[in-house]
N, C-alpha and C positions, 0 to 999 in steps of 0.2 A: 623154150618150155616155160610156162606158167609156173611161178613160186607163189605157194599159200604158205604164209608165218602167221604165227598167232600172239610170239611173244615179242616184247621190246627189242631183248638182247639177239636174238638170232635174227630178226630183222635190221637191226643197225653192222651187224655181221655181215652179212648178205650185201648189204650197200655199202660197206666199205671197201670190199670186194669188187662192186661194180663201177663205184668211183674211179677204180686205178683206169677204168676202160674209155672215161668220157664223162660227160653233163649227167645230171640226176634234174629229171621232172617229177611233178607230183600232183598226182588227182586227188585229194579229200573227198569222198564220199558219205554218204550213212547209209548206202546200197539201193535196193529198190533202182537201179540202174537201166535208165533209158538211152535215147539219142542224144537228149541234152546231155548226158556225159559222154556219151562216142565222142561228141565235137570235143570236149575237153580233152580228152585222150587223144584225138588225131592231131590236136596241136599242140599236145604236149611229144607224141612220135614225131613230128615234122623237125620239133625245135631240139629233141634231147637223145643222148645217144641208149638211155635204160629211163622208162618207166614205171613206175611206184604209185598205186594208188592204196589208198585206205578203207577197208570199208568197216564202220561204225556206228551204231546207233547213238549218239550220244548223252548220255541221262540230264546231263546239267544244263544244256538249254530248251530244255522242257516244260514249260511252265504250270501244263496242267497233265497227273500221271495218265489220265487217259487219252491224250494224245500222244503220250510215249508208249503204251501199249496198245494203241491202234497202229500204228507206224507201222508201213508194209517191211518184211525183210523175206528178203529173197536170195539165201547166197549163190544157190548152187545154180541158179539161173543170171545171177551176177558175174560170178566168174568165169560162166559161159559168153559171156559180151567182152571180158577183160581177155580172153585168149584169141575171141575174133578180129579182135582190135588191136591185138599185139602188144597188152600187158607185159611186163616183165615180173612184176615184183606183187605183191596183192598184201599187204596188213590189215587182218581180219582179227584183230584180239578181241577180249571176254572185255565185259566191264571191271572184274576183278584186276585183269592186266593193268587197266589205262589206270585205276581207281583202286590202288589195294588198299587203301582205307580213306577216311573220308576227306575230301580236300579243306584245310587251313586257309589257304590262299586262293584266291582266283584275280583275275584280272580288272580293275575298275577303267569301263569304255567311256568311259566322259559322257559330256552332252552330243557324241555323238548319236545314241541311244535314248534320246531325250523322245525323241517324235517317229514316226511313220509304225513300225512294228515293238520298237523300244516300248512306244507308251502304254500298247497293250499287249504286249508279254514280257513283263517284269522277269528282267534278270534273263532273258533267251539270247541277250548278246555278249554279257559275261558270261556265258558257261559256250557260247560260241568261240570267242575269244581267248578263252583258257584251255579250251581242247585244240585250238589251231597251233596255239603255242607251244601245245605240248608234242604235237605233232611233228613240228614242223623243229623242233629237237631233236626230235627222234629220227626223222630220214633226213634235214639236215640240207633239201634239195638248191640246187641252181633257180629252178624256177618252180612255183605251185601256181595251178591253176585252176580259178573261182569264174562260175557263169555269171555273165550280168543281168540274169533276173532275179538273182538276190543283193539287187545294187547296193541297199545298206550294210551287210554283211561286207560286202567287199571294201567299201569305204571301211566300216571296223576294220579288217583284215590287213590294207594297204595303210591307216594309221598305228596298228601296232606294230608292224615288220619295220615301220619308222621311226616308232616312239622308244622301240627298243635295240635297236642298229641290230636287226635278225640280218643277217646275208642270205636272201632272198628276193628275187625277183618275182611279183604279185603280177600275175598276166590275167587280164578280165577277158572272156570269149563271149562273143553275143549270143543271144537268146533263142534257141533252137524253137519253131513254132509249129501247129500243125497248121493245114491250108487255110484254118479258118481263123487263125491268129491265135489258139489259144496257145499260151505258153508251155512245152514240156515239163511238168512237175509231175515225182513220184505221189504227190498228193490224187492226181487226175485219179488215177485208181478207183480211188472211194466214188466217186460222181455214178450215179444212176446213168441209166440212158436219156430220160429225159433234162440229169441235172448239166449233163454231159453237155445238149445243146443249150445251156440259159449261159454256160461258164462264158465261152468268147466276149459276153458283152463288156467286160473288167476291160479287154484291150481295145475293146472297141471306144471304150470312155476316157481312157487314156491318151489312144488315139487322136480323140476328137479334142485333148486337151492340149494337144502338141503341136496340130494344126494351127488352132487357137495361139499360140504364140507366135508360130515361126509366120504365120497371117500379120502380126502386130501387136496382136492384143495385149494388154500388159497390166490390166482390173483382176486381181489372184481369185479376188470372190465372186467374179462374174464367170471367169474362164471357165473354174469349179464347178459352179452351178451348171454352167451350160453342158458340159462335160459329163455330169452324171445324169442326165438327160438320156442317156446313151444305156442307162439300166435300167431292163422294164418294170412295172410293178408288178410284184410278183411274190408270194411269202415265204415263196424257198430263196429269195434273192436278199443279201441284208447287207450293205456299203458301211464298212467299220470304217474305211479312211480314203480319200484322194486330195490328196495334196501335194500342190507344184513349191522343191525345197531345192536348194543349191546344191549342186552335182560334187562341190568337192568336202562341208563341213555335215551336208544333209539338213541345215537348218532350213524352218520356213519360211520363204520369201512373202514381203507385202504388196512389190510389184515387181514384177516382171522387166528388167533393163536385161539381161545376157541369158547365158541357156541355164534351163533349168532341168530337173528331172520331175516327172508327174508320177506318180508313183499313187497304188490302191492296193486294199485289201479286200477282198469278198467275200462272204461265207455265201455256198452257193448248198443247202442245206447244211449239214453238219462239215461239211468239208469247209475250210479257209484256203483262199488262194492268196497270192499275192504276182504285182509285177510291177513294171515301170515303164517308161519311154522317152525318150530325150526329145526337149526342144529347144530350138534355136530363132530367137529372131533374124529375118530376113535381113542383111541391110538394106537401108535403100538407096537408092542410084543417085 
């Protein structure tokens, strides 16, 4: 049976109780819950003996308030996915819970945060970084588990659990997609019907930039260019970033020698997307 906690203490309760039983995994959420978190959840029930997710809206990597008050929240149709899916555990606290007065402290992400989403939403990956932290105190788990189409978050994620010896295992699960590639985000939501079909094209440029490597290419501002070829013209469509950066520091590369990640942002009307896609050079024979 599905447990809904709302506070700190009787959720670290509840888990310390379930620890005597086996592994603790852990889903982070901010609800609005789709497929791309099923996947999260089934491989965190495959690997762990009780499951914990989170759901949260969280105020501090927000950068502008009316994207915090647009943000879908859905719980009671969220924890209807977390019982289908064999939830154990649900942490659903207030902002006053996480936040009972104002934070002093937060995390400094380095030049990890320097480029891709870092550069234009100031401060979205310290207040990322300070809620995962606080989190991940709080249920304490074996393993947590981040999708990889927030590859920079996860980079954040897997250098703090290091930079601070968290005993935590960071598991990235790949990126749940519909048939037509577009990525599963509870952003999709907002999309019109018609902005619905302009979004795919973000992977489809991506796509065409991954090629572009694992082909040979190795020109960063040629791969780019060609790449965003791949988004029509169009004035609900507006390209905030594609850029090919190193898969493990997220810096940008000048050329292309090993794999890289090509990563974009989209605003596809008022909605922003974001994804990424790995590439690899071929060897050759």
């Amino acid at each position: 049976m599905l447990q809904v906690l709302d506070t700190i203490a009787a959720t670290r309760a509840a888990i310390a109780e379930s620890r005597l039983r086996g592994s603790i995994g852990f889903v982070p959420t901010m609800g609005a819950l789709h497929e791309g978190h099923a996947s999260l959840i089934q491989c965190a029930r495959r690997e762990c003996d009780t499951v914990v997710a989170s759901i949260f809206v969280n105020p501090l990597q927000f950068d502008r308030p009316d994207d915090l008050e647009r943000y879908p929240r859905s719980l009671e149709a969220d924890l209807e996915l977390c019982r289908r899916d064999g939830i154990h555990l649900v942490f659903a606290p207030r902002v006053s819970e996480m936040y009972p007065r104002p934070m002093e402290m937060a995390v400094d992400v380095g030049r990890l945060a320097d480029h891709l989403c870092g550069r234009y939403r100031p401060g979205h990956f310290k207040g990322v970084a300070t809620v995962v932290l606080k989190l991940l105190e709080i249920v304490r788990p074996d393993v947590a588990y981040f999708g990889e189409k927030d590859a920079q978050q996860l980079a954040v994620v897997r250098r703090l659990v290091t930079d601070f010896n968290v005993p935590v295992r960071i598991a990235g699960v790949p990126t749940v997609r519909e048939a037509d590639g577009l990525a599963l985000s509870s952003r999709n939501q907002r999309l019109s019907t018609d902005e619905r079909q302009l979004a795919p094209c973000l992977y489809a440029a991506l796509k065409r930039a991954a090629v572009s490597v694992e082909k040979g290419a190795s020109n960063v501002s040629e791969i780019t260019r060609d790449a965003a070829t791949a988004i029509p013209a169009d004035d609900r469509l507006r390209l905030e970033y594609l850029e090919l950066v190193d898969p493990e520091d997220f810096q940008p590369v000048t050329r292309v020698t090993g794999p890289v990640v090509a990563a974009g942002a989209l605003w596809v009307g008022n909605t922003r997307l974001i994804d990424n896609v790995r590439g690899t050079p071929r060897k050759s024979a």
